[in-house]
C-alpha positions in Angstrom: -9.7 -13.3 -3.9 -8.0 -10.4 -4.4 -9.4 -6.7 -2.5 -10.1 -3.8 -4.1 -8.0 -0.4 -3.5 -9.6 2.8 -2.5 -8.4 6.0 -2.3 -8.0 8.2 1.2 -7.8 11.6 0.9 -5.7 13.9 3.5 -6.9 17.7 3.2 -6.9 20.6 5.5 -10.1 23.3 5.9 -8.7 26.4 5.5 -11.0 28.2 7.3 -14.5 28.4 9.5 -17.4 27.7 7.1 -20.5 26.8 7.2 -21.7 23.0 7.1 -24.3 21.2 5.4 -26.0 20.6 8.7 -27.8 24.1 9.9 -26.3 25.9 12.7 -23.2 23.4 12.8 -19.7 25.8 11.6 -16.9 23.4 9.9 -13.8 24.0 11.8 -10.2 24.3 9.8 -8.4 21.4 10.6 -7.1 17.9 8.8 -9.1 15.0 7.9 -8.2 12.0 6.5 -11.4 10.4 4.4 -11.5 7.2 2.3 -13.8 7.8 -1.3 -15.7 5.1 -1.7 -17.4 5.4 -5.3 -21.3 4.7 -5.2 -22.1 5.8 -1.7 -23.2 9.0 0.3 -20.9 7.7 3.1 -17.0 8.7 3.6 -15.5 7.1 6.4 -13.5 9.8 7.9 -11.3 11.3 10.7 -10.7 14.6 12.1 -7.9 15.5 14.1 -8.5 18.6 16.7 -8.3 21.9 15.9 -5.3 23.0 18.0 -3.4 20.9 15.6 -4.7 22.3 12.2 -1.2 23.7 11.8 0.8 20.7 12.2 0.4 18.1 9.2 -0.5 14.9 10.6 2.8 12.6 10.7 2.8 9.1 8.5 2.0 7.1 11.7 -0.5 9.5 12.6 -2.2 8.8 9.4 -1.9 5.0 9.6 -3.7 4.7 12.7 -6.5 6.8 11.6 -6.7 4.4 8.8 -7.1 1.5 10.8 -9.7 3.5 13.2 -11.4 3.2 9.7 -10.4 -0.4 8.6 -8.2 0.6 6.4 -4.4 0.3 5.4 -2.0 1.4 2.8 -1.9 -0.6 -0.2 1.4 -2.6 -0.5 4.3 0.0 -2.5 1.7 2.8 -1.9 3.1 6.2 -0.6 0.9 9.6 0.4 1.2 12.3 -2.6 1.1 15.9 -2.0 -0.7 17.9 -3.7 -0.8 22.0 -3.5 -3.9 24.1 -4.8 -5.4 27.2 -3.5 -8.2 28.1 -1.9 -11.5 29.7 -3.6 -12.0 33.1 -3.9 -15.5 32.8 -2.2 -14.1 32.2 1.0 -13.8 35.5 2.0 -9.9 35.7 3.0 -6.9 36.4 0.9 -5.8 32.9 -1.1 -3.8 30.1 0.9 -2.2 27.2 -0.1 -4.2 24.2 0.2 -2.4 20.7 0.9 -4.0 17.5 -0.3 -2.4 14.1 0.2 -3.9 10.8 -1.8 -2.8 7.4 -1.1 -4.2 3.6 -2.3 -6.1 1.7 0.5 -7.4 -1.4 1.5 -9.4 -2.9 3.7 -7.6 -4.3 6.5 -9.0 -8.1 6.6 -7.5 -7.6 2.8 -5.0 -10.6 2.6 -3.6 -10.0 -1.1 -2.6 -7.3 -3.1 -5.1 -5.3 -4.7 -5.7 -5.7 -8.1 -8.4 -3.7 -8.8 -9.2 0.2 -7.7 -12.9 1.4 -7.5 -12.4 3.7 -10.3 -11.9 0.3 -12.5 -14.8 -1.4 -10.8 -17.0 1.4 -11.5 -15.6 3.6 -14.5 
């Protein structure tokens, strides 16, 4: 049986904001995030603060993957991705970085031939 591919996500808060969760304050820093279509749940990891300037490194990446159960797709590669940031936020516009890849789950034995965006439109 062949796995189905996700997609992880590398993006960087540009600033302090507000959470969902009251009283909690998002920090700017990376996080790496895997979308998985149909569910309220994104496996994800952070990396500290004191490092929201330096762009997590491909091995970096990797093993926050696997800390998720995840790998890079066979031929996959990260893609970068510049956009700014909204207006709302209070600060003069900054250049956003964004990074998408293909995943799959480690215990995945074959290629994938199938993404979720396939599987569910």
């Amino acid at each position: 049986m062949s796995a189905a591919a996700f997609q992880a996500v590398v993006s960087r808060r540009c600033c302090d904001a507000p959470d969902t969760a009251p009283g909690r304050t998002q920090r700017a820093r990376w996080r790496l995030y895997v979308v998985l279509l149909g569910s309220s749940v994104l496996p994800q990891h952070e990396w500290p603060t004191s490092r929201r300037n330096a762009i997590p490194t491909p091995d970096e990446r990797a093993r926050a993957l696997a800390s998720l159960g995840y790998r890079l797709a066979p031929a996959s590669e990260w893609t970068w991705t510049e956009d700014e940031t909204p207006d709302h936020h209070g600060h003069p516009s900054a250049v956003s970085l964004l990074a998408g890849a293909t995943v799959i789950p480690l215990t995945a034995t074959n290629e994938p031939t199938t993404t979720e965006t396939e599987m569910y439109g």
